[in-house]
C-alpha positions in Angstrom: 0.0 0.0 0.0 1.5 3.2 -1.3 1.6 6.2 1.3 0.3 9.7 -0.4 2.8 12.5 0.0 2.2 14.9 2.6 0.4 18.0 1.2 2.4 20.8 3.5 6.1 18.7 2.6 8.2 21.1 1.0 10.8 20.1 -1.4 13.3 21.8 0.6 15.3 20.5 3.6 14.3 22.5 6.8 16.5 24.2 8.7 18.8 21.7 11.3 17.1 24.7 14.2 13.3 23.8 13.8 11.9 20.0 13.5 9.3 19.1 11.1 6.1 19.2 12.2 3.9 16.3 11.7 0.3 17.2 9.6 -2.5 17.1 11.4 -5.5 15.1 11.0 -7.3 17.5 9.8 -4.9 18.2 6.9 -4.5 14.6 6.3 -8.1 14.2 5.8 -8.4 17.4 3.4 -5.5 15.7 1.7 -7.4 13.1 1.0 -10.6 14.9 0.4 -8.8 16.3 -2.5 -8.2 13.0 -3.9 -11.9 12.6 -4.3 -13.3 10.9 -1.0 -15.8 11.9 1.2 -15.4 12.7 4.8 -15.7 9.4 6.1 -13.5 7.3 3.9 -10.7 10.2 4.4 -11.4 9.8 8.2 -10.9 6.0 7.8 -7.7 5.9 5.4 -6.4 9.0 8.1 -7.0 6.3 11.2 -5.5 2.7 8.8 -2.3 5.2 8.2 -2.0 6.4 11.3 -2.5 2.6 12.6 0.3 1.4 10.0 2.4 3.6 11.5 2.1 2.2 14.9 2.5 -1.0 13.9 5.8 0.0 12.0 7.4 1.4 14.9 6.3 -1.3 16.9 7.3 -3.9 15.6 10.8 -1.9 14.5 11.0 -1.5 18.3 10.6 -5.4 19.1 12.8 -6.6 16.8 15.8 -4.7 18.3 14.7 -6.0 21.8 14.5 -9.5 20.3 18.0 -9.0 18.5 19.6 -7.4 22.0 18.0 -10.4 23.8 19.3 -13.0 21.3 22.9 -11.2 21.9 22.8 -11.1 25.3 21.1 -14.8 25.6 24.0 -16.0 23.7 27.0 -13.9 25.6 25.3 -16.0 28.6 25.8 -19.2 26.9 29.1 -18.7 25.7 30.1 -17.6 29.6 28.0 -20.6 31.0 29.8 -22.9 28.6 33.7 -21.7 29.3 33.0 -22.5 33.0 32.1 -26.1 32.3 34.9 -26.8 29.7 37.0 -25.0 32.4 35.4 -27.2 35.6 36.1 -30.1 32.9 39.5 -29.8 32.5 40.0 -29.7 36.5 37.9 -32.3 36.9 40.1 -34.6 34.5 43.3 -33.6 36.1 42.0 -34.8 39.7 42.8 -38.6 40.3 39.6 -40.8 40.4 38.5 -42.9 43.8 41.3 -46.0 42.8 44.3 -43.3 42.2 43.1 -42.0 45.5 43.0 -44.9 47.3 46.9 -46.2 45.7 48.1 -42.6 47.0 47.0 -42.9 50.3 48.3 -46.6 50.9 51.8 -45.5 49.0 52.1 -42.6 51.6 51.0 -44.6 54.5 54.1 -47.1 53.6 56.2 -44.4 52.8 55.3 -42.5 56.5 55.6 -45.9 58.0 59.5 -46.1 56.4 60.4 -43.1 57.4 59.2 -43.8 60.7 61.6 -46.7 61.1 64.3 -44.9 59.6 63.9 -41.9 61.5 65.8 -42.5 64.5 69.0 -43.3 62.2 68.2 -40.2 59.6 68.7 -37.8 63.0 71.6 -39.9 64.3 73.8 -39.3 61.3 72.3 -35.1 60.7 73.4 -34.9 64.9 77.3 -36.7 63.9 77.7 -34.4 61.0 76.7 -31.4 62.6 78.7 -32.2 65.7 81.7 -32.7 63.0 80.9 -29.5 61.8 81.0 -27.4 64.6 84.3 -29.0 66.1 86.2 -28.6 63.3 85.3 -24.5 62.8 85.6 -24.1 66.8 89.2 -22.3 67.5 91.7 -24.3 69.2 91.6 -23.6 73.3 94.3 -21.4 74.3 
């Protein structure tokens, strides 16, 4: 459906100072009047413009909400999904209830070595360090 042209539009470009001022109904509908309808039928194409109108700037309006939605719905995703390929990959590098368990007997054995050994580790750190300090003690006068 073609739009008519605006009976007060002036081929020239208004001044940047002053905005254009819509026509009001009542010009619309002399407009139209002019084009050979009666009162009534210009009343009703004024009303099915204005309504196209509406619906144009509506539905302009919606679809950049729906696009800002989509972008942000998806920037949410994208976040969502890093922290589960990130939980992921520390979640493979943990050692499963059988590594566990072979760790924990291995330092149990290994604690229970060094607890035999320990009295023998200390004896020989005590001889060297008595070794150490007498031979960097000065001579008695």
């Amino acid at each position: 459906m073609e739009q008519p042209p605006i009976p007060n539009a002036s081929p020239q470009a208004p001044p940047k100072d002053s905005k254009k001022k819509p026509p009001t109904p009542q010009e619309l509908i002399s407009h139209y009047q002019s084009q050979g309808l009666d009162f009534q039928e210009a009343s009703v194409k004024v009303v099915e413009d204005l309504q196209n109108v509406l619906f144009r700037v509506i539905s302009s309006k919606n679809k950049n909400r729906k696009d800002k939605l989509m972008a942000d719905a998806s920037r949410k995703v994208d976040l969502v999904n890093n922290r589960v390929a990130v939980l992921d990959m520390k979640l493979d590098s943990k050692p499963g209830y059988v590594e566990t368990f072979a760790i924990g007997v291995a330092s149990g054995a290994a604690f229970r070595g060094i607890e035999s050994v320990w009295p023998h580790v200390l004896g020989g750190i005590a001889q060297i360090w008595n070794a150490v300090t007498c031979a960097t003690k000065p001579p008695p006068p």
